[in-house]
N, C-alpha and C positions, 0 to 999 in steps of 0.2 A: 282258427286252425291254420297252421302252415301249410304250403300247399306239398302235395305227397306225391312222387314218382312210384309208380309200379314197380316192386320188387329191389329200389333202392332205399336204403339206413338213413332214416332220417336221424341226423349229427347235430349236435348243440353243443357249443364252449361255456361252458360257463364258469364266472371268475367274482369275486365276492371284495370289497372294501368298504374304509370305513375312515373317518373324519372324526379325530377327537378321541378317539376310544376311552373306552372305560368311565366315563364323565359325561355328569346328565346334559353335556350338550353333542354325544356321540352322535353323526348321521352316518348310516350305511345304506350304501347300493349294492348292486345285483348287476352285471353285464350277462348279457343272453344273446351269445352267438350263433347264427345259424350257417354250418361251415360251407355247404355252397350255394346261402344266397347270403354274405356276409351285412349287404345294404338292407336286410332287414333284423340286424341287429336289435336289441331292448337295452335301455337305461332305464332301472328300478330302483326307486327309492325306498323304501322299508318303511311301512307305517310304525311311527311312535310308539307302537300302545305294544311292539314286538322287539325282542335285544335284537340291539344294534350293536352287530359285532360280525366278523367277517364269517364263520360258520354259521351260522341265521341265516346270511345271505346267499350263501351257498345253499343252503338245505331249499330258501324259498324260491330260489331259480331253477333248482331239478323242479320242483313242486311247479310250476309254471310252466317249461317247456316239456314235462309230462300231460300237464291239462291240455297245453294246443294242438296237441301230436296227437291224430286218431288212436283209437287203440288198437286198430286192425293193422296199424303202418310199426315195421321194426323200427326201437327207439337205442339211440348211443349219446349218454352223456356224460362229456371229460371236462374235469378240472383240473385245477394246480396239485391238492391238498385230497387225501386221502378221506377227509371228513365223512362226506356223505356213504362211499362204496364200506367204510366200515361200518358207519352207521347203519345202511339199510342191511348189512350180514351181520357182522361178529357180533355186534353190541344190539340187534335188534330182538331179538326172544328172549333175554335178561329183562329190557325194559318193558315189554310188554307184560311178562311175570309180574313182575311189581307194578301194573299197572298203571308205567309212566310215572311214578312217584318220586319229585326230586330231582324228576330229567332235565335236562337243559335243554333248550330250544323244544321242547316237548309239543307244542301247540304244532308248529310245523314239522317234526319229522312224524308225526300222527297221521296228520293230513298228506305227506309222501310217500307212507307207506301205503297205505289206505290205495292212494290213486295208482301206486303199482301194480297192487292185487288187484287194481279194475283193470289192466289192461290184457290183452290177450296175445299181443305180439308179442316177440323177443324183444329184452330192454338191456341195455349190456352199460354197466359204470363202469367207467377209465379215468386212471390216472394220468396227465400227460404232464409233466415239469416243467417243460420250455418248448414252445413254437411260437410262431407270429399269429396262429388263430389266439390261445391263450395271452398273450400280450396286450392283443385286440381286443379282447373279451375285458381284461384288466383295466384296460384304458375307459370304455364304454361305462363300467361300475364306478369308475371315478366320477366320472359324468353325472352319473347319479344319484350319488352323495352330495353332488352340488345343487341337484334337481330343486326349487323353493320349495309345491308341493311335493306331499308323501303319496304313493300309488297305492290302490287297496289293491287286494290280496284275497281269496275268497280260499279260505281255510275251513268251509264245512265238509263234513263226510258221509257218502250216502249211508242208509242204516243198516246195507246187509254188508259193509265193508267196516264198520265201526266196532272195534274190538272193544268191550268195557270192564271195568272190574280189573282185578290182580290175583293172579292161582293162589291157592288156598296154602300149595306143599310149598310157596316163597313167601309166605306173607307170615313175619311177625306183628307185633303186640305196636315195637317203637314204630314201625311202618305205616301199620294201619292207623294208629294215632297221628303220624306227622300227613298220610292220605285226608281224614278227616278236618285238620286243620286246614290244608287247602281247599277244602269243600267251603270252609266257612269266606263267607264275603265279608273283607274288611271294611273296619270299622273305622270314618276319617273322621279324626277331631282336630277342629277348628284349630288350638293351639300348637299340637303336633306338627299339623301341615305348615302354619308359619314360621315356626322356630327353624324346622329342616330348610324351609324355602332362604329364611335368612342365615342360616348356616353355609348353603350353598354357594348365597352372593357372594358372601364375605372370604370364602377360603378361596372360591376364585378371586375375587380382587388381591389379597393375597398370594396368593400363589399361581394364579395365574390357568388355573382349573378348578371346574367348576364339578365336584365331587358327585356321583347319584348317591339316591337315598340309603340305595343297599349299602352304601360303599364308612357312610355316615355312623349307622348304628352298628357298622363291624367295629367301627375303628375306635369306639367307644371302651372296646375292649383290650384294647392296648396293651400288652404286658408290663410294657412299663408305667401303668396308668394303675392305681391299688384297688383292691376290690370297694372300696367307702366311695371312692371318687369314680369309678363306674357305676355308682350305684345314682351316685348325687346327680350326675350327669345326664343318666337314664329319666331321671324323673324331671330334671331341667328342661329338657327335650321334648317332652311331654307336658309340660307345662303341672305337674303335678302337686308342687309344694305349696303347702299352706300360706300362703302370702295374699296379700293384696285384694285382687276380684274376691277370692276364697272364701271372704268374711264378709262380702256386703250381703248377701241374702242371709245371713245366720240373724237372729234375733239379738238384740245389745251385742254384737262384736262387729258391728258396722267399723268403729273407729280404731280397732286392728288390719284395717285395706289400708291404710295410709302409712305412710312413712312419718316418722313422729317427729324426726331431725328435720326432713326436707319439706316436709306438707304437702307429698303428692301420693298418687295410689303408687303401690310400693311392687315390681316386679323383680322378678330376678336379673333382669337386665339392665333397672337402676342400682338393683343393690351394688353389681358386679365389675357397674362401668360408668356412675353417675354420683352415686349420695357420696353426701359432704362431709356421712358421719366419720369419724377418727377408723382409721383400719384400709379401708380402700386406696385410698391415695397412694399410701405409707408405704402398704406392701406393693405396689406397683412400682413405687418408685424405689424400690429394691432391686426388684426381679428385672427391670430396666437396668440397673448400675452392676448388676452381676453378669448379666447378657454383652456387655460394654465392654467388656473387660478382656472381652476375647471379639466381637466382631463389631461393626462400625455402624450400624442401624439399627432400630430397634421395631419391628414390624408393630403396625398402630392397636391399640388394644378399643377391641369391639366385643357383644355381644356372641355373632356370630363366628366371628373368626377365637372365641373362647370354644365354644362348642366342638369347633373344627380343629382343635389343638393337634389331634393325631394324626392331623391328615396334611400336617406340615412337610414342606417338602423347598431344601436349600441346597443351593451348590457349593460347591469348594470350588479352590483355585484352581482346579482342572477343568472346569467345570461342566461337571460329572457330579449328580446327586450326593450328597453327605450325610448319611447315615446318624453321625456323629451329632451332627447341628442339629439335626432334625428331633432326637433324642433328648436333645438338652431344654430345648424348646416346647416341647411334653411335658418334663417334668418340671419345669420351670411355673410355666401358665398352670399346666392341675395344678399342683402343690399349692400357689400361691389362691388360686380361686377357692380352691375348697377352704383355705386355713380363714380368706376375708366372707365366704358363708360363716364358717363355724362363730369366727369373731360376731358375724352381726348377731349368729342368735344369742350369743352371750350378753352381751351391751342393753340387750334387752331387760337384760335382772340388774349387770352392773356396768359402770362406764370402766374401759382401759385406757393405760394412757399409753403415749407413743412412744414409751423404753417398752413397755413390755410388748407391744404390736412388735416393735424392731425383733427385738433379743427374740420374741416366737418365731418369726418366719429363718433368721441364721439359723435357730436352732432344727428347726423344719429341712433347710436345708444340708446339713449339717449331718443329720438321720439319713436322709436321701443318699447321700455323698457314702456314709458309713456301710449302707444297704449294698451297694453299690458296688464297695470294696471286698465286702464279704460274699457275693455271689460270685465273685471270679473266682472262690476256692472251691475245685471239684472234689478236692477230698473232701471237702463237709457236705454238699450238696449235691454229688453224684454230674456226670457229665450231662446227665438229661435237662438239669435245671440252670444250670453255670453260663452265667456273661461273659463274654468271650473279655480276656482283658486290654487287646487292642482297643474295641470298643469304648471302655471305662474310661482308659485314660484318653481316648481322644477326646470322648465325651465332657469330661470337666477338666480338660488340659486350656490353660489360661482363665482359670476362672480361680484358681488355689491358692493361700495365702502362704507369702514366701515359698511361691512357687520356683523361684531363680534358686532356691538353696536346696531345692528337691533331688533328688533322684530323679534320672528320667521314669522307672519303672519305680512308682511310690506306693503301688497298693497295698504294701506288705507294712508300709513305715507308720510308726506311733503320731499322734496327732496331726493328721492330714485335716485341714478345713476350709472353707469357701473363703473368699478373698475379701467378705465383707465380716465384722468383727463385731460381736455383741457389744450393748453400750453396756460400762460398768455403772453400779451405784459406787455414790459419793466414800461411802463405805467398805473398806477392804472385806472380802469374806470370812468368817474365822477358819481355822485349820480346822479337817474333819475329823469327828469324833466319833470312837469304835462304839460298839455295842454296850459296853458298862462303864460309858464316860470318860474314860480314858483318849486321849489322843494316839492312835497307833500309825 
């Protein structure tokens, strides 16, 4: 407890940061100012297992200099950010209605509200913008981001303060189903966890941030990523596809685990980044010569950093994040991964050869490119659904064949294609022939 003067406001600053944000290697602290004895300031680290993010940390520093502060001693505490004083009003009888379902920081403003209605003095939340106590307080949270250990935090609530359930006259159907799903304690499978854990290294070694899980299975959903290859993905991730381990406990389909080309148990992260079979190389080494064409390196192709395609993230020569790059780089890796799944299950009945691997993937791209062109018209597809056309063409600007002979603005123009060129057969095509034989 702090120590409490007779009939004077006991004052707390409190100030909230964070290290890294948004990325599962985020740390946040908590500075905890007490405005006139400042030398007993607090630097708080935020356990793990709670978001690490600068309103968390706010919410768990009221939460803290509520607990030390008698309840019988008048309580005053100011921040930078509006967060908590709307929190604990405007927005606090809606969440409680729905009985915290879907709230953010939910664990902690439970246990803040909870400890306000235990107290009995006057508790007054201020906003203060700029002072040297706030500045203070600021600097202290920084402190604490850097702190090695995490501080615990004691978030239970007594039981005649614990509000439970959600009103009846705010509760629907999709509510109370998505309440129940959080009731449910998830379920960690061995393979899930590794694929995300190595999805993570890898877009940071790439990119230089290390993604959390939520941020993974969002991004999965890509708009520019098609509903097939969100689908393939999803189960990639999960380790779901009939490959390899899948077959050694079945009865006679042991010799379906193995790669039939390479002689090894067969994953999706050989198939995708490893086997020798005809398809994999080929189309890589495409999707490399198209990406070349416009920038000067070609990021390494892994297991992990496939998984993590949407969570690409490049600068331009401002450098200032590029939209554009970032884009092309999506549909580049899905496209081409999904097209070297599809090829392996085929190879399976019959072998291709490497005209027709080539000529799939331009023409793959090619479709992409066409898609692309046709979503910029808002009169076909309403402004709700339409790519912005800056976008388009920044997007596959330098990757175009006979590009130099283009129009700047080409979206509109007859045979627009990618910069690499199907292989012909030795054989001219014949002219096409209408419906009753005739050539029209």
């Amino acid at each position: 407890m702090v120590p409490v003067v007779a009939g004077v406001t006991t004052a707390f600053v409190i100030a909230g940061a964070v290290e890294s944000g948004g990325t599962a290697d985020a740390k946040a602290g908590v500075g905890i100012l007490l405005q006139r004895a400042p030398e007993l300031g607090s630097a708080i680290r935020i356990p793990k297992d709670l978001p690490q993010s600068v309103q968390s940390a706010e919410i768990l520093g009221a939460l803290l200099s509520v607990k030390q502060t008698p309840t019988e001693a008048p309580l005053r505490i100011a921040s930078r950010k509006n967060n908590i004083l709307r929190s604990m009003t405007k927005k606090l009888p809606a969440w409680e209605d729905k009985g915290w379902i879907e709230t953010p920081n939910a664990e902690g403003l439970q246990a803040l509200a909870a400890a306000l209605r235990g107290r009995t003095a006057e508790t007054k939340l201020a906003v203060v913008t700029s002072s040297i106590e706030v500045e203070e307080a600021h600097r202290i949270a920084r402190t604490g981001t850097g702190k090695q250990d995490t501080d615990q935090i004691d978030l239970r609530i007594a039981d005649h303060l614990q509000l439970r359930g959600a009103k009846l006259s705010t509760l629907t159907q999709g509510l109370a189903y998505r309440g129940i799903k959080a009731l449910k304690e998830r379920v960690h499978r061995k393979a899930t966890d590794e694929n995300v854990l190595n999805t993570q290294s890898a877009v940071k070694a790439l990119f230089k941030k290390a993604p959390t899980e939520k941020l993974i299975w969002r991004s999965i959903r890509n708009k520019d990523i098609s509903r097939q290859i969100r689908n393939f993905m999803w189960k990639t991730l999960h380790g779901a596809h009939r490959i390899g381990k899948f077959w050694e406990h079945i009865p006679e389909m042991g010799d379906r685990a193995t790669c039939q080309h390479c002689g090894v148990t067969e994953s999706m992260e050989h198939i995708l980044t490893e086997c020798d079979r005809p398809g994999r190389a080929e189309i890589w080494a495409l999707a490399e010569a198209l990406w070349l064409k416009k920038y000067t390196t070609w990021p390494a192709v892994s297991f992990g950093g496939l998984m993590g395609a949407a969570l690409a993230a490049f600068q331009g020569d401002n450098g200032k994040e590029s939209p554009s790059t970032a884009r092309l780089y999506r549909i580049l890796i899905t496209e081409s991964m999904y097209l070297i799944w599809k090829i392996r299950c085929e190879v399976v009945i019959s072998s291709k050869t490497s005209t027709e691997i080539h000529n799939r993937w331009v023409a793959l791209m090619n479709e992409r490119l066409e898609i692309d062109r046709n979503l910029t018209n808002h009169m076909r597809f309403g402004k709700q659904h339409v790519l912005p056309p800056s976008l388009v063409l920044e997007t596959w600007k330098g990757t175009l064949f006979n590009e130099d002979k283009m129009p700047p603005q080409w979206l509109r123009e007859p045979e627009v294609l990618v910069g690499i060129l199907p292989i012909r057969s030795r054989r001219s095509p014949s002219p096409p022939v209408g419906r009753r034989g005739r050539n029209r």
